[in-house]
C-alpha positions as CSV (number, residue, x, y, z in Angstrom):
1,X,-14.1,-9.3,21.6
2,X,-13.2,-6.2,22.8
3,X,-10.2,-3.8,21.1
4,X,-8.0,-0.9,22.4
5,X,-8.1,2.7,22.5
6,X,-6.0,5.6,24.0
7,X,-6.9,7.8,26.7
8,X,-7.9,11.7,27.1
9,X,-6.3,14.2,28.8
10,X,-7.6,14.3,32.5
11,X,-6.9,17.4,34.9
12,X,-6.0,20.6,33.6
13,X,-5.4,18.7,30.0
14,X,-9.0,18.0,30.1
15,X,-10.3,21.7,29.5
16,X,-7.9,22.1,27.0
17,X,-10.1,24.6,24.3
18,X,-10.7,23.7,20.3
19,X,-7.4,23.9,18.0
20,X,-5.2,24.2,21.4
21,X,-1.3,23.6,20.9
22,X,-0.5,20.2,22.1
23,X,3.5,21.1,22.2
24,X,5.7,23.3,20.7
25,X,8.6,22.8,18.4
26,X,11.0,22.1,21.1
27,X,10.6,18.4,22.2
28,X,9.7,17.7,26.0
29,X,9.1,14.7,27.9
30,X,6.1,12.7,27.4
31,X,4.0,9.8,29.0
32,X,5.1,7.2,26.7
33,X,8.2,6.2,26.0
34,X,10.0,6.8,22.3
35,X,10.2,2.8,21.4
36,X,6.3,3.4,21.1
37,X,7.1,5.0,18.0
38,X,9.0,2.9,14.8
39,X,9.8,6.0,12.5
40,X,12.4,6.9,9.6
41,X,15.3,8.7,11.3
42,X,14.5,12.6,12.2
43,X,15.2,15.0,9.9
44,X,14.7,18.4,11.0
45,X,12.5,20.7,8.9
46,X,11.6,17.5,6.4
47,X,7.9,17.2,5.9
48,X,6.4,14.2,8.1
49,X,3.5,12.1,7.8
50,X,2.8,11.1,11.7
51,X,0.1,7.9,11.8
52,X,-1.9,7.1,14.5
53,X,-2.9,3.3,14.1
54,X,-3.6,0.0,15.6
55,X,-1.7,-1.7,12.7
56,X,1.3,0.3,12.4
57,X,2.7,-2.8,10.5
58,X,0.9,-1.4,7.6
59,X,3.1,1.1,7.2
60,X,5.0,2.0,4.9
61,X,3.0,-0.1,2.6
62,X,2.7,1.0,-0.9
63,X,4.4,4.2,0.1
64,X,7.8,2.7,0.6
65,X,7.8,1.7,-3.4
66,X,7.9,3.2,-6.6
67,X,9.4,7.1,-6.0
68,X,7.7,7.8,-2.3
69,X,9.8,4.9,-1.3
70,X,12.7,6.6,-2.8
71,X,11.8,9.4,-1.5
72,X,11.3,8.3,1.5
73,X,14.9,6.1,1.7
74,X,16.5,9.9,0.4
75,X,15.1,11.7,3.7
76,X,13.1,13.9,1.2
77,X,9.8,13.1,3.7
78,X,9.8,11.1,7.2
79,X,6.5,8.0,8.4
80,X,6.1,8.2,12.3
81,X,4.2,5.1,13.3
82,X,2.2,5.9,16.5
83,X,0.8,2.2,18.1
84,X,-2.7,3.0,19.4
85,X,-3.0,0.1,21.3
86,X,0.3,1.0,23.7
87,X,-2.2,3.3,25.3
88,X,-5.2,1.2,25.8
89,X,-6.4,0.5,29.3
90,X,-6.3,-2.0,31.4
91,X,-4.0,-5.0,31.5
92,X,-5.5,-6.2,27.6
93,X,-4.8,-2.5,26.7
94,X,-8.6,-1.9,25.2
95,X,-8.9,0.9,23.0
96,X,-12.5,0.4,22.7
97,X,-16.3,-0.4,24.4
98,X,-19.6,-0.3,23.9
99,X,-21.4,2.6,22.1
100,X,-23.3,5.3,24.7
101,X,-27.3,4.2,24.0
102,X,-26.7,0.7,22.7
103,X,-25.6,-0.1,19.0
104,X,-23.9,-2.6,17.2
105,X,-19.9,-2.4,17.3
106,X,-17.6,-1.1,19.1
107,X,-16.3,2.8,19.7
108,X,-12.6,3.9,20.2
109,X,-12.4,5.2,23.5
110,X,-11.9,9.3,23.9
111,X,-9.4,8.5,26.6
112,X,-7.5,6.1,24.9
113,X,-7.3,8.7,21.7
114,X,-6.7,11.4,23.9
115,X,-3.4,10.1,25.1
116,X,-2.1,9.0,21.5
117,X,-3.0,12.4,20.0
118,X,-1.3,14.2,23.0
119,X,2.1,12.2,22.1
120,X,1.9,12.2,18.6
121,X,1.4,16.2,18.6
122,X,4.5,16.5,20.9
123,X,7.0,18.8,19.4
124,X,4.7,19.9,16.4
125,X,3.2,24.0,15.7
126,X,-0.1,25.0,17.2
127,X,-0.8,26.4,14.1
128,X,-3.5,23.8,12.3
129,X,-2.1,25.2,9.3
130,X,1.2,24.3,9.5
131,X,0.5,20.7,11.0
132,X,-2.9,19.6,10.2
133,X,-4.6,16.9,12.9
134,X,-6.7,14.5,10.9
135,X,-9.3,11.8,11.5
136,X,-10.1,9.6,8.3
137,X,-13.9,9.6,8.8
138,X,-16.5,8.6,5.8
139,X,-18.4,11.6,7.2
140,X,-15.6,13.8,6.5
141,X,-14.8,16.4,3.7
142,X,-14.0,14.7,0.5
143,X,-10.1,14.6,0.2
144,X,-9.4,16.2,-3.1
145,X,-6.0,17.7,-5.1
146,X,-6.2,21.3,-3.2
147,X,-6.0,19.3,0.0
148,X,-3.0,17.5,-1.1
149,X,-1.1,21.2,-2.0
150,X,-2.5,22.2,1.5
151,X,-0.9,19.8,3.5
152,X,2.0,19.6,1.3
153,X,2.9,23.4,1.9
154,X,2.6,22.3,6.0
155,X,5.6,21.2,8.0
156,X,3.6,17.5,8.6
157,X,0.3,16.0,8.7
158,X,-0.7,13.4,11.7
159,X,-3.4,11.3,10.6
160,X,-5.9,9.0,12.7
161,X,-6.5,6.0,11.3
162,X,-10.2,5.0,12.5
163,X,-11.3,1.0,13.5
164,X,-14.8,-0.4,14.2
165,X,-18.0,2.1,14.3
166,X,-15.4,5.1,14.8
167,X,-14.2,7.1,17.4
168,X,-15.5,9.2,20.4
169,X,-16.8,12.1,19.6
170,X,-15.7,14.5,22.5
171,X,-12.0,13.8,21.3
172,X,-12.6,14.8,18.1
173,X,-14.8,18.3,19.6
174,X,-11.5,18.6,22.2
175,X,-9.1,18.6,19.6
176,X,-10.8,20.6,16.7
177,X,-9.7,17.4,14.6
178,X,-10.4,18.0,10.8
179,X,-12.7,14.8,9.1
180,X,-11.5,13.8,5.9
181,X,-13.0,11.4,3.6
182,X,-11.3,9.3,0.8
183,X,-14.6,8.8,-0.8
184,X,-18.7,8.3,-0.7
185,X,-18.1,4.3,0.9
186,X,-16.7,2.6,4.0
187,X,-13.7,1.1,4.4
188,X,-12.9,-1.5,7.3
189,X,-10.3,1.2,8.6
190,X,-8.3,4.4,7.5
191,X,-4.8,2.8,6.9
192,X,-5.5,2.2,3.2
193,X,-7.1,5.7,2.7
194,X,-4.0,7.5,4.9
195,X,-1.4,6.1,2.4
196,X,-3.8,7.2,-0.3
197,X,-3.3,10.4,0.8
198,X,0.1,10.6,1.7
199,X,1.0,9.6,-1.6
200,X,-1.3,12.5,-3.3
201,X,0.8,15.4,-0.6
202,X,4.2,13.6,-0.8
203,X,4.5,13.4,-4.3
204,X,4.5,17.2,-4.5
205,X,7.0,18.0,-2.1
206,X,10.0,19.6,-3.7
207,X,12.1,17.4,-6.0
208,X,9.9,14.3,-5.5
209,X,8.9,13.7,-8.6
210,X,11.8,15.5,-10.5
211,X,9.6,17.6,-13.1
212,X,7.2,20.0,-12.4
213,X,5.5,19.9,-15.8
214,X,3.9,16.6,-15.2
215,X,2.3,17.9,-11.9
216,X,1.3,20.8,-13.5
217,X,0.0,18.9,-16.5
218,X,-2.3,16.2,-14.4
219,X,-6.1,15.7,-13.9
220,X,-7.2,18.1,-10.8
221,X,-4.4,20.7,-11.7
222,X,-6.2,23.3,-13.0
223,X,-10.0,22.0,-11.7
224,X,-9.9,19.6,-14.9
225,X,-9.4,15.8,-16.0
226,X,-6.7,15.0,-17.8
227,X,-6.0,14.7,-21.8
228,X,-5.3,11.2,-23.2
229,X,-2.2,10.4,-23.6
230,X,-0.4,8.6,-26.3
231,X,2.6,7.1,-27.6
232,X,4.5,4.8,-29.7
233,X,3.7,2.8,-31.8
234,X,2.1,5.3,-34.0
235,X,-0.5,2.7,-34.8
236,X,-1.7,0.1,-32.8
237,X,-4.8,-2.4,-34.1
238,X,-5.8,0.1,-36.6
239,X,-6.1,2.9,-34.3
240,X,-3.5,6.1,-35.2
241,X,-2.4,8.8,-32.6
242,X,-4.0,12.1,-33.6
243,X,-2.7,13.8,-36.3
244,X,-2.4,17.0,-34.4
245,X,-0.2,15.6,-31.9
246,X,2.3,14.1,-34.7
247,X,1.8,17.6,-36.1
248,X,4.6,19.1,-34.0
249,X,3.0,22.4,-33.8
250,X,2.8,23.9,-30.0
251,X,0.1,25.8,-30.3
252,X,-2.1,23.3,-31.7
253,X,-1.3,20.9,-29.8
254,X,-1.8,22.7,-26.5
255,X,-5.2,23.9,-27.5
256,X,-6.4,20.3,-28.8
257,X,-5.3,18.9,-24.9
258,X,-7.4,21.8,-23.9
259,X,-10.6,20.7,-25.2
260,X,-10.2,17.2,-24.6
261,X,-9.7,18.1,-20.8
262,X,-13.2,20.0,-20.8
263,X,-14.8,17.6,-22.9
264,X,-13.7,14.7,-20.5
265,X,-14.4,16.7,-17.5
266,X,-18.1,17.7,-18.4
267,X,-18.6,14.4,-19.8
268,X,-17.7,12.7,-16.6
269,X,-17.7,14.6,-13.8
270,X,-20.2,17.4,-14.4
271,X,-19.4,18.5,-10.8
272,X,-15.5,19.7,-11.1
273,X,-16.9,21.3,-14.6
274,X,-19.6,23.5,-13.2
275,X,-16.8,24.3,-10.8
276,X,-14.0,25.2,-13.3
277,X,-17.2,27.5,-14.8
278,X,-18.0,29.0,-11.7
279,X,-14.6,29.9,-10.8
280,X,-12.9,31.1,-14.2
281,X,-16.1,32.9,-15.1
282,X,-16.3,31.4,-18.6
283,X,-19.2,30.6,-20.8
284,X,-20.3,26.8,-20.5
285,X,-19.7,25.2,-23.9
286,X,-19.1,22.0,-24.9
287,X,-15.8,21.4,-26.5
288,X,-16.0,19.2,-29.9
């Protein structure tokens, strides 16, 4: 059975070039009425997360617990919920049809995208940069930590979430939309993987988390895994905490989690450690 999709531009709209503004910070009048959206209340300059979905139910999801929930409730962040299939066509609103040259599946309609992407960019820079338009594609550039500081130093982020064998490509060419990829597999849609995501950038806006240090202390900080941690009891089952962290000395301390992050990182992801090498121009050695 066939789904929705939103339509493209037509007209003028329609030779719109790659990376073109879609609206400017002052809000105008759009096709689609503002009931299509279920959002937290505006707050001006608070970073946004703006989803484009066909299951805006989904939303807020995970990220309305824990401290982006809190967050969230405090108006330190704003969700916009954009319903994909309001603009479908046709009195069943479709969003989708048959892939061009025969195929299994189904493809989100250009059209149909065209129109949601038009409305969800309403009011927000031209400059990529400082709103990023994202399709979560498994084709896409692997989302990673420096992602998450990029789009947490931009005034918002509206995300696509994909459905069935994925969207039309000539929206994706017309909007110079940015692929990103949660990982090397394939997900039934991009809802799960766009609160994934959310949750890395939220959770290093401004007084989110409340301390610095433990951002700055995490796996992916500084291109490396993490330390293990440890704490009370001082012994559990016959295994002790290392001396050197009962030791109460700084120095040692801080060097000891230094070596345990390289020899973690080389040990399990070879990748980020030639990367750490590359980039800090250090000789490879294996810590002990």
């Amino acid at each position: 059975m066939s789904e929705e999709t939103p339509d493209t531009p037509t007209g003028d709209d329609a030779k719109a070039t790659k990376g073109k503004s879609h609206g400017r910070l002052a809000v105008r009048e759009t096709l689609k009425p503002r009931e299509l959206m279920t959002n937290t209340p505006d707050i001006v300059g608070v970073w946004k997360a703006k989803i484009i979905t066909l299951f805006p139910e989904a939303f807020p999801g995970v990220l309305g617990e824990s401290l982006t929930g809190k967050a969230l409730q405090e108006g330190k962040w704003q969700l916009e919920k954009v319903h994909l299939r309001e603009f479908g066509v046709g009195k069943h609103k479709n969003v989708d049809d048959t892939p061009a040259g025969g195929g299994a599946g189904m493809v989100i309609r250009a059209d149909v995208l065209g129109e949601a992407i038009d409305f969800a960019m309403n009011g927000t820079p031209a400059d990529r940069n400082e709103w990023p338009l994202v399709y979560l594609s498994p084709r896409g550039k692997r989302f990673d930590q420096a992602m998450a500081k990029r789009w947490s130093k931009a005034r918002g982020v509206t995300m696509i979430c994909g459905r069935f064998e994925g969207v039309d490509d000539r929206a994706l060419f017309h909007y110079g939309i940015e692929e990103v990829s949660l990982g090397d597999f394939v997900m039934t849609g991009g809802e799960i993987a766009a609160q994934a995501m959310i949750d890395a950038t939220v959770r290093l806006l401004p007084d989110v988390l409340g301390n610095a240090e433990s951002i700055e202390e995490e796996s992916h900080s500084n291109g490396l895994l993490e330390h293990p941690q440890f704490t009370r009891p001082a012994e559990w089952r016959g295994l002790p905490i290392p001396e050197v962290l009962m030791s109460g000395h700084h120095g040692k301390i801080a060097e000891w989690r230094q070596k345990m992050s390289e020899k973690i990182t080389k040990d399990r992801r070879p990748d980020l450690w030639e990367a750490y090498v590359n980039r800090n121009g250090i000789k490879d050695r294996r810590s002990d």
